[in-house]
PALUMDREN-283055 format. One record per atom (N, C-alpha, C): residue number from 0; x, y, z; residue in one letter; atom name. Coordinates in steps of 0.02 Angstrom, whole numbers. Example, Ala and Ser with C-alpha at 12.3 -4.5 7.8 and 13.67 -1.06 7.14 Angstrom:
num 0; xx 660; yy -284; zz 390; residu A; atome N $
num 0; xx 615; yy -225; zz 390; residu A; atome CA $
num 0; xx 660; yy -165; zz 390; residu A; atome C $
num 1; xx 642; yy -112; zz 354; residu S; atome N $
num 1; xx 684; yy -53; zz 357; residu S; atome CA $
num 1; xx 645; yy 2; zz 394; residu S; atome C $
This chain:
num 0; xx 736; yy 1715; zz 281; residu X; atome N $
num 0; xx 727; yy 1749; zz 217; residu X; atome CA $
num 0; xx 754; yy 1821; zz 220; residu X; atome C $
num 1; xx 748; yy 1848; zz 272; residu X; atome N $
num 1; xx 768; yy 1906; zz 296; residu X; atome CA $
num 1; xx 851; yy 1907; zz 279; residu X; atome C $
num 2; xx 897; yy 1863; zz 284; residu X; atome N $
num 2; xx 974; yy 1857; zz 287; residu X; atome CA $
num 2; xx 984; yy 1877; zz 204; residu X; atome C $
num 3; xx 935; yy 1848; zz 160; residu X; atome N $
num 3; xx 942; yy 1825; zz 82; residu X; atome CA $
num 3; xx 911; yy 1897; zz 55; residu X; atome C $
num 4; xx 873; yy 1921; zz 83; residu X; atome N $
num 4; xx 849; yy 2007; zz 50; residu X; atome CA $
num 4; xx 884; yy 2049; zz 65; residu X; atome C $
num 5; xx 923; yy 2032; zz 129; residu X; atome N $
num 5; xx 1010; yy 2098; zz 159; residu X; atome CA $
num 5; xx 1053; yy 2082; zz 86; residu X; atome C $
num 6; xx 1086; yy 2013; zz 78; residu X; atome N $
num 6; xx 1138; yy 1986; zz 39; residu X; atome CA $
num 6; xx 1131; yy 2024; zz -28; residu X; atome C $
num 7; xx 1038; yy 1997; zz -29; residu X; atome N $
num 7; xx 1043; yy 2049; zz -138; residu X; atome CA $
num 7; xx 1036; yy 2114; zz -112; residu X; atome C $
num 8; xx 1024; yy 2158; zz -83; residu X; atome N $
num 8; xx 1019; yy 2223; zz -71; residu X; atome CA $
num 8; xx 1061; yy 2235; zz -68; residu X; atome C $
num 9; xx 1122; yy 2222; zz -42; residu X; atome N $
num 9; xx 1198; yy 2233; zz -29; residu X; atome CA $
num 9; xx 1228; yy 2240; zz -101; residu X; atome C $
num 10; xx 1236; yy 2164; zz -123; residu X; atome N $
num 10; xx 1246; yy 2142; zz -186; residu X; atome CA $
num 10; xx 1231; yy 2201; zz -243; residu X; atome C $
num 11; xx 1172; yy 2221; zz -235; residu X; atome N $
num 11; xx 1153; yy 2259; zz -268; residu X; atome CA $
num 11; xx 1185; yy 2340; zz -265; residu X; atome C $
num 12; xx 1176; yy 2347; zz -213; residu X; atome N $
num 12; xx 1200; yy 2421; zz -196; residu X; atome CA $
num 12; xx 1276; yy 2415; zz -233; residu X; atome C $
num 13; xx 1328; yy 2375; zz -212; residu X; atome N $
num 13; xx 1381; yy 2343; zz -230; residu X; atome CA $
num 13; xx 1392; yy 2380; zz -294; residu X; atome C $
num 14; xx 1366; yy 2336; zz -355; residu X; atome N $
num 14; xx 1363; yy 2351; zz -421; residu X; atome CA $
num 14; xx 1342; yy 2430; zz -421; residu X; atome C $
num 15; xx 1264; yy 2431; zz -409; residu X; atome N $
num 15; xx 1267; yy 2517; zz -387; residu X; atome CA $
num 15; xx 1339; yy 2549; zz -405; residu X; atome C $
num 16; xx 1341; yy 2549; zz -361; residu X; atome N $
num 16; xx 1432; yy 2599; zz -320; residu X; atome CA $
num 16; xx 1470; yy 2587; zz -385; residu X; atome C $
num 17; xx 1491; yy 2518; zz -393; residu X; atome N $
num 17; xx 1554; yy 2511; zz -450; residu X; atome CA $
num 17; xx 1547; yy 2538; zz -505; residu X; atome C $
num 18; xx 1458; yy 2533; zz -528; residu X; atome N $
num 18; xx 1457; yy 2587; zz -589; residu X; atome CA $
num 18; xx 1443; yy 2643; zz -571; residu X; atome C $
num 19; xx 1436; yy 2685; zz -526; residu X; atome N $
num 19; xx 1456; yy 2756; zz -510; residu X; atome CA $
num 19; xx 1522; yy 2755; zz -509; residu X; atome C $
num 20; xx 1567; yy 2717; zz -485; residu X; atome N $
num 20; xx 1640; yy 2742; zz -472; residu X; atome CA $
num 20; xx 1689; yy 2749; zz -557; residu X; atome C $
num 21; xx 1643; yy 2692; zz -594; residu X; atome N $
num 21; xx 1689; yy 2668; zz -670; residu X; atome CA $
num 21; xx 1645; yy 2722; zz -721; residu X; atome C $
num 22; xx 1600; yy 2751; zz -694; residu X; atome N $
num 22; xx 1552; yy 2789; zz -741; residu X; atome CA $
num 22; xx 1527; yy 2748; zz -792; residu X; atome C $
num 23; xx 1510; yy 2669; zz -764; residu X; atome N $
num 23; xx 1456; yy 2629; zz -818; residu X; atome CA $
num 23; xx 1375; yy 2630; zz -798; residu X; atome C $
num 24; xx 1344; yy 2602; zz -827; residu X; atome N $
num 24; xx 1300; yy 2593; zz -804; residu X; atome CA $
num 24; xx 1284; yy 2531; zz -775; residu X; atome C $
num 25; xx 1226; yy 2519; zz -753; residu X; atome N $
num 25; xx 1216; yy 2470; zz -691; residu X; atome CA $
num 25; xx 1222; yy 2386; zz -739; residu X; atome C $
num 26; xx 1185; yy 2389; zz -803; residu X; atome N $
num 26; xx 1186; yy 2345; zz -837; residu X; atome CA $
num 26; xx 1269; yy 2316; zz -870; residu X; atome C $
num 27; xx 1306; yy 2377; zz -863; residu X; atome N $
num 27; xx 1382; yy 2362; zz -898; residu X; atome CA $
num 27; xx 1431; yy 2295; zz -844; residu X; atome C $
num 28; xx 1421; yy 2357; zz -777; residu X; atome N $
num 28; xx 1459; yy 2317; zz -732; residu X; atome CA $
num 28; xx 1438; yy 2249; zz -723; residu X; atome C $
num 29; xx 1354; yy 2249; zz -718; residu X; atome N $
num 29; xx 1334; yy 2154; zz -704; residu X; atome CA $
num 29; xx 1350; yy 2119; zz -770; residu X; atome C $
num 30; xx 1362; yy 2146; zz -832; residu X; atome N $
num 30; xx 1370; yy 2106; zz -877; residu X; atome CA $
num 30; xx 1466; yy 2097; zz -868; residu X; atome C $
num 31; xx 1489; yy 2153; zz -839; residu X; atome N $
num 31; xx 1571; yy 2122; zz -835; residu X; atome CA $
num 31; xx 1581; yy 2079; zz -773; residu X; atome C $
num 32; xx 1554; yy 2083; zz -730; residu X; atome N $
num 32; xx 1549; yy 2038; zz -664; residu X; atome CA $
num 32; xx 1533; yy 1958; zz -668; residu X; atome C $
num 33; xx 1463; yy 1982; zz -719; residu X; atome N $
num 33; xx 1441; yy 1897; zz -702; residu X; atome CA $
num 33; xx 1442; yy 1871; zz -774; residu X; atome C $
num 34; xx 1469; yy 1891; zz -842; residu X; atome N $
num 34; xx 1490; yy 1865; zz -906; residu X; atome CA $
num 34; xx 1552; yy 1855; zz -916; residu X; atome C $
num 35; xx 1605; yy 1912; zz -883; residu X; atome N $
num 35; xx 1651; yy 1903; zz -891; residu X; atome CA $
num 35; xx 1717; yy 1887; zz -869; residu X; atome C $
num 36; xx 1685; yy 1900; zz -784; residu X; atome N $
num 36; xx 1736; yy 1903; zz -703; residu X; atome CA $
num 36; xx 1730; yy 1823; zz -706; residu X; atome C $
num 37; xx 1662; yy 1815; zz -697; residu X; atome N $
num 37; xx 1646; yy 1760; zz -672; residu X; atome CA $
num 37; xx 1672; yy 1704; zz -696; residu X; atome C $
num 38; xx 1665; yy 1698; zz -749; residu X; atome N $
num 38; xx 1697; yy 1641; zz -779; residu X; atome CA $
num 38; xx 1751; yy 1650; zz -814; residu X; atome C $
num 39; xx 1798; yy 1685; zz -822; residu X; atome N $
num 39; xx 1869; yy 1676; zz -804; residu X; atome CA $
num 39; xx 1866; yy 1649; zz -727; residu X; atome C $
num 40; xx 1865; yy 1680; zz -675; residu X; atome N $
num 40; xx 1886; yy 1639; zz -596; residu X; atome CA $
num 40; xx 1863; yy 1583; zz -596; residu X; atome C $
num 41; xx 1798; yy 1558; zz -602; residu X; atome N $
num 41; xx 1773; yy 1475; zz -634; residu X; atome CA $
num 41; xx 1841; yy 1429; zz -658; residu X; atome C $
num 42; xx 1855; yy 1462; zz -721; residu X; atome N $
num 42; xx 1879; yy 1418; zz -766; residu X; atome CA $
num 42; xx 1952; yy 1415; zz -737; residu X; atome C $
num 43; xx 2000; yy 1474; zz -704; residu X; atome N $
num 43; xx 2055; yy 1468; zz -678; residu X; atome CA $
num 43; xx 2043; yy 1428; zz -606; residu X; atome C $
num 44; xx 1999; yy 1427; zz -549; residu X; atome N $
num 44; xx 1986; yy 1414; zz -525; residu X; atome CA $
num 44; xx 2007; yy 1329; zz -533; residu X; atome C $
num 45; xx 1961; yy 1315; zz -576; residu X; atome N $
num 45; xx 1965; yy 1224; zz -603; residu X; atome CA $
num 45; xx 2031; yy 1205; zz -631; residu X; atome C $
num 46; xx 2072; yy 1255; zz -674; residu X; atome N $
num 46; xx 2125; yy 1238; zz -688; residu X; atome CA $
num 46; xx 2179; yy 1244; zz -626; residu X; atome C $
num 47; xx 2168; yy 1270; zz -573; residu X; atome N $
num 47; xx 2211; yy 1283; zz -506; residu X; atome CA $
num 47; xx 2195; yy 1198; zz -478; residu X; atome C $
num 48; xx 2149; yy 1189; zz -477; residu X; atome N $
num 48; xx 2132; yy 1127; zz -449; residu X; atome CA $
num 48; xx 2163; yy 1085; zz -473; residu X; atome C $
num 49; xx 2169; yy 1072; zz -547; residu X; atome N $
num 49; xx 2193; yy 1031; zz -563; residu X; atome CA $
num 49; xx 2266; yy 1005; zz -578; residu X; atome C $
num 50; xx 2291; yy 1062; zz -572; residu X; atome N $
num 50; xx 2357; yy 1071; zz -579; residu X; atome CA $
num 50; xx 2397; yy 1062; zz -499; residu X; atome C $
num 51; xx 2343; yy 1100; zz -441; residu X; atome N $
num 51; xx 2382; yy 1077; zz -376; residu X; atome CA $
num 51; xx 2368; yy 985; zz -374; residu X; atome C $
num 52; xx 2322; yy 967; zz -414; residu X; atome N $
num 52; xx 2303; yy 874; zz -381; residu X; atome CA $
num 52; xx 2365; yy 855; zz -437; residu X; atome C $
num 53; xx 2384; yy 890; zz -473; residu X; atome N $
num 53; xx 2437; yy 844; zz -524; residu X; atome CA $
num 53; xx 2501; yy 849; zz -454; residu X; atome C $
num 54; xx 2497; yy 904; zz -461; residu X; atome N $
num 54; xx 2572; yy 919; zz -419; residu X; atome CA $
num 54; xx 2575; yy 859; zz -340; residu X; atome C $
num 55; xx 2491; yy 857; zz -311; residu X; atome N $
num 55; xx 2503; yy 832; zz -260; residu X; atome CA $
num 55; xx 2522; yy 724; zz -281; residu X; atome C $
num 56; xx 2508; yy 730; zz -334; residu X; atome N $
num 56; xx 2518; yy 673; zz -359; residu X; atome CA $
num 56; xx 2592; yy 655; zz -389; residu X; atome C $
num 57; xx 2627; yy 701; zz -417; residu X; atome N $
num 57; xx 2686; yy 675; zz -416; residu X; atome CA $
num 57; xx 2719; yy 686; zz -366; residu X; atome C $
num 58; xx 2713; yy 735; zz -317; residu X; atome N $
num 58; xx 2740; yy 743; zz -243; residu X; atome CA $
num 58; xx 2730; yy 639; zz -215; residu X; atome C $
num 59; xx 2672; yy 634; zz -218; residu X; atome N $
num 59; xx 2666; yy 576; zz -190; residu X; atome CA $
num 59; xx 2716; yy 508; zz -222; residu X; atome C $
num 60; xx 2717; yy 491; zz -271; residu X; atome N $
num 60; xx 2744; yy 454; zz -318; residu X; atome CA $
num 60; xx 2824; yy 472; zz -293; residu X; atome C $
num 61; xx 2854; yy 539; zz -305; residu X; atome N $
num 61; xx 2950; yy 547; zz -283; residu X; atome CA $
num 61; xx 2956; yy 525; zz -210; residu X; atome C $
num 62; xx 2881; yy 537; zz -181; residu X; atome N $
num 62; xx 2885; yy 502; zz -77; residu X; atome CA $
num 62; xx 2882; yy 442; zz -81; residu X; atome C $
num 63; xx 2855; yy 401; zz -106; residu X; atome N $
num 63; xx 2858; yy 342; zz -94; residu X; atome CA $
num 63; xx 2924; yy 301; zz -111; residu X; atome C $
num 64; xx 2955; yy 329; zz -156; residu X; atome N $
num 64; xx 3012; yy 256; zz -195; residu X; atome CA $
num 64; xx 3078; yy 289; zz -149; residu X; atome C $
C-alpha cells in the first residue's frame, strides 16, 4: 500500500508543479489532463490499433498469393 500512496503523492505533486509552471490552478490542469489529454490519447490510441491490425492484415493477404 505503501508503493500506491508514493504513486498519488507524486501524481499529485505532478499536477501541483504543472499548474505552477502554466499559472492554472490545480483544478484547471486535472480537468485538462484527465477530460481532455486523456481521452484524446484513448481514442487515438484505439484508432492506432486499428489501423496498424488493418495494415497488418493486408500486409498478410499481398504475402500470401
Amino acid at each position: 500500500m505503501e508503493l500506491g500512496k508514493f504513486i498519488y503523492a507524486y501524481c499529485t505533486d505532478f499536477i501541483i508543479n504543472l499548474a505552477n509552471i502554466f499559472g492554472l490552478s490545480y483544478y484547471e490542469i486535472n480537468f485538462i489532463v484527465f477530460c481532455v489529454l486523456y481521452p484524446i490519447l484513448l481514442i487515438a490510441s484505439v484508432g492506432f490499433y486499428f489501423t496498424q491490425k488493418i495494415r497488418i492484415r493486408r500486409h498478410e493477404i499481398e504475402h500470401k498469393q
